[in-house]
C-alpha positions as CSV (number, residue, x, y, z in Angstrom):
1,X,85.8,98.3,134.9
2,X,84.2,102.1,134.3
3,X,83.0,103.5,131.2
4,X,83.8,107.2,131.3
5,X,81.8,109.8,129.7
6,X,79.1,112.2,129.2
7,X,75.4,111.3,129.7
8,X,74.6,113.4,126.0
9,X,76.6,110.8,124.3
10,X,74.6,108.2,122.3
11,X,78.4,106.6,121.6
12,X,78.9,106.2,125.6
13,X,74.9,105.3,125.7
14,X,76.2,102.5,123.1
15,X,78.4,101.1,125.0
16,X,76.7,100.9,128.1
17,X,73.7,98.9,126.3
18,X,75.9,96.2,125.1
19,X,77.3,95.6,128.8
20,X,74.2,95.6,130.1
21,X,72.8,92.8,127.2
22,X,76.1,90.7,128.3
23,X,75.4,91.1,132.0
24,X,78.8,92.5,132.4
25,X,79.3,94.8,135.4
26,X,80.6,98.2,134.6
27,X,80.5,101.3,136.6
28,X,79.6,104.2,134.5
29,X,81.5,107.3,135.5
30,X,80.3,110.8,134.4
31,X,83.4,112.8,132.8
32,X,83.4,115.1,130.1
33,X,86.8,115.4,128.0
34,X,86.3,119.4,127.9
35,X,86.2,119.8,130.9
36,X,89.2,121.1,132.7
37,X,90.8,118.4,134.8
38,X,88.9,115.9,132.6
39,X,91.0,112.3,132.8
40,X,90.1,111.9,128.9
41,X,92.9,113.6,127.4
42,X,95.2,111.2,129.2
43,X,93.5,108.4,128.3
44,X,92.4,108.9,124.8
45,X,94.6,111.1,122.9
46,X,91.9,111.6,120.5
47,X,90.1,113.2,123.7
48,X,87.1,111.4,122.6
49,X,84.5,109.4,124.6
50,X,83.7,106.7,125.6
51,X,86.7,105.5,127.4
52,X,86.7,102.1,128.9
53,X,89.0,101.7,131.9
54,X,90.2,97.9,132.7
55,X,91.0,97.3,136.3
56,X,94.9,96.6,135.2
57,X,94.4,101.2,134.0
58,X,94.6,100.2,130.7
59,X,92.4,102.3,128.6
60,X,90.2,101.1,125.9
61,X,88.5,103.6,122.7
62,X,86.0,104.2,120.6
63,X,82.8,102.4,120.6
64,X,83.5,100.0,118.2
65,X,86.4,98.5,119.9
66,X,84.9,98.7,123.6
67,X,81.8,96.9,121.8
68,X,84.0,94.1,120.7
69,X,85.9,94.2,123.6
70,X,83.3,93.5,126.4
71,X,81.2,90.8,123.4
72,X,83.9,88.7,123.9
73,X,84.4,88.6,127.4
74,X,81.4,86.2,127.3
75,X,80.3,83.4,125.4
76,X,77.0,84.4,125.6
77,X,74.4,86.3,124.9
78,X,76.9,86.5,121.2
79,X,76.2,89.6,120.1
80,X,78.1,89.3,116.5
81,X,77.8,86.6,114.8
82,X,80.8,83.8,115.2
83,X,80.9,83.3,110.8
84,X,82.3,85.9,108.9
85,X,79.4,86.3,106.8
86,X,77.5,87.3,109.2
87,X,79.7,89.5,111.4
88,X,80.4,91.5,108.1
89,X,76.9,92.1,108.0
90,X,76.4,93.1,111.2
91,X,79.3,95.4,111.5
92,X,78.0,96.9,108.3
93,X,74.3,97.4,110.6
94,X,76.8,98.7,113.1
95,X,78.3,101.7,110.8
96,X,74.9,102.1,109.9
97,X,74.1,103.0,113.1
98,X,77.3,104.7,114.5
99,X,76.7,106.7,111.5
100,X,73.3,108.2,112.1
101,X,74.0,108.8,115.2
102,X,77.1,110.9,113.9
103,X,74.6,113.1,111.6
104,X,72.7,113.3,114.6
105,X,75.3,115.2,116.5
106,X,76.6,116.7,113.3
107,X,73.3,118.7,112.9
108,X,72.6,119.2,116.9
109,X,75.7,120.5,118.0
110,X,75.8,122.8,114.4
111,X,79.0,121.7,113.1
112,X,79.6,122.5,109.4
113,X,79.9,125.8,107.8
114,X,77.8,127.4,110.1
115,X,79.2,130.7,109.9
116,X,78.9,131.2,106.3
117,X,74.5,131.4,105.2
118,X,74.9,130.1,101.8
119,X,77.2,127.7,102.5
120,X,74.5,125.8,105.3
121,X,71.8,126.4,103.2
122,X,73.4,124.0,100.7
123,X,75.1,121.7,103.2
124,X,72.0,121.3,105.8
125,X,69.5,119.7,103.1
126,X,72.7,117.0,102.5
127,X,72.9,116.2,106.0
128,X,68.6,115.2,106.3
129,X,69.0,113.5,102.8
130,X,71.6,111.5,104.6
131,X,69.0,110.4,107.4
132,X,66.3,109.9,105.2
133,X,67.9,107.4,103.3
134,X,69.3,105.4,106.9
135,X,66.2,105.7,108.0
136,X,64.3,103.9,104.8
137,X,67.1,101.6,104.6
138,X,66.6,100.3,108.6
139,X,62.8,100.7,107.6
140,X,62.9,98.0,104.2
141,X,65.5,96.2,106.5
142,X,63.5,95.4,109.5
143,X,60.1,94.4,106.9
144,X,59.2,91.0,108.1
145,X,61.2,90.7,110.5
146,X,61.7,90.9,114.4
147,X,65.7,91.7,114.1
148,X,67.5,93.2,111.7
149,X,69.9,90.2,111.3
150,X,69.0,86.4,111.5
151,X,66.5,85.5,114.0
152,X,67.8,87.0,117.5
153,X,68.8,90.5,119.2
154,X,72.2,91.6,118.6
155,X,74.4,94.3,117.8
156,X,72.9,95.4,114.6
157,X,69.6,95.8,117.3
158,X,71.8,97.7,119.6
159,X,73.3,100.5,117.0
160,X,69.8,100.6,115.3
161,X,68.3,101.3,118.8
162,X,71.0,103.6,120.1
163,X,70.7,105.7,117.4
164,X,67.4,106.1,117.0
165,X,66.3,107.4,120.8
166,X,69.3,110.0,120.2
167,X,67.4,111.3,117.2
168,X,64.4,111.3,119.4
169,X,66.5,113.1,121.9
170,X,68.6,115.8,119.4
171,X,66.9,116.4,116.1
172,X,62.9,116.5,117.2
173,X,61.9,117.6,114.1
174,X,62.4,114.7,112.3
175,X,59.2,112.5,112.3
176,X,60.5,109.5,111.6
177,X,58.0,107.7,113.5
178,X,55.4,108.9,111.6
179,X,56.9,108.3,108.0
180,X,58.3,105.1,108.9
181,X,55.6,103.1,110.8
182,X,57.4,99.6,110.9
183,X,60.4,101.3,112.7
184,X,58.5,102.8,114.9
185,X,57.1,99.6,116.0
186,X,60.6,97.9,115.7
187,X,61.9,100.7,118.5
188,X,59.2,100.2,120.5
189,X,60.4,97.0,121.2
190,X,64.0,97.6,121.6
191,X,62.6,100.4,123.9
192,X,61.2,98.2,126.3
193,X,64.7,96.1,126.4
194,X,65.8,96.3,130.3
195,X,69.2,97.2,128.7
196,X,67.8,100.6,127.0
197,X,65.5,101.3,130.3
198,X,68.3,101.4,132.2
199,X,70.2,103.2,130.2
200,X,68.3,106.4,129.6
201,X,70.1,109.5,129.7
202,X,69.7,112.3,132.2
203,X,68.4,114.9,131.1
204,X,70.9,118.0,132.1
């Protein structure tokens, strides 16, 4: 199997984390969907990455399904919980995450009515709000604990982790590890994970 995309994209970063927490071999495959000649297009009509390839060519999008896809390949380590309860509640952890990251690359990569002064000086303060509030919610969530759900690493870990080094990475002047101590800590520890040290995005 490859996973195909760009090393900027916490989504393909995402994905890559979870194989590497299930000990499932993937080869990671640098291609970027705007690029001319880019296999993307083909395989993702949405022209969106990541892509994961199956040896058989059939192709396999967005995040959320890869992330299901290669969590039940193997029994273990379960990433989701097996009782509906508490997969709903980590999928909900899980669009949590996916979604900060999204206002991440909202805000980096200046989407929005950029072109237009008063508009962005109205939408821009919506788009932080939108961060502080994930961020206080992961902060009150991971109070007390060492996981954000139940008592072992998981997906909710994962998206939480993901998202939070591509902050780091994008949107620097947000000092969330200075307003929110406890998550700080709580990414310290999912830094040191051999799955998000070897995962690390090149810097280019």
């Amino acid at each position: 199997m490859k996973v195909l995309g760009s090393p900027g994209s916490p989504f393909v970063r995402k994905v890559r984390v979870i194989a590497a927490e299930k000990n499932i071999p993937i080869e990671y495959v640098v291609e970027r969907p705007n690029v001319e000649g880019s296999r993307i297009p083909d395989l993702n009509p949405l022209g969106k990455i990541p892509v994961l390839l199956l040896d058989d060519g059939e192709a396999l999008y967005d995040s959320v399904v890869i992330g299901e896809y290669l969590d039940g390949l193997k029994a273990e380590p379960r990433l989701v919980p097996a009782d509906f309860a508490g997969r709903i509640a980590v999928k909900r952890l899980e669009a949590l995450g996916d979604g900060l990251a999204e206002i991440a690359v909202t805000i980096s990569h200046d989407y929005g009515p950029m072109n237009d002064p008063e508009k962005r000086a109205g939408w821009m303060p919506r788009q932080y709000d939108k961060l502080k509030r994930t961020l206080g919610f992961l902060q009150r969530s991971i109070e007390g604990r060492s996981w954000l759900h139940g008592d072992r690493f998981g997906l909710a870990d994962i998206c939480a982790g993901y998202a939070l080094f591509y902050l780091d990475q994008v949107v620097a002047d947000v000092a969330w590890r200075r307003s929110h101590p406890g998550l700080a800590a709580y990414a310290e520890r999912l830094a040191a994970r051999g799955s998000f040290r070897s995962t690390v995005p090149a810097q280019n």
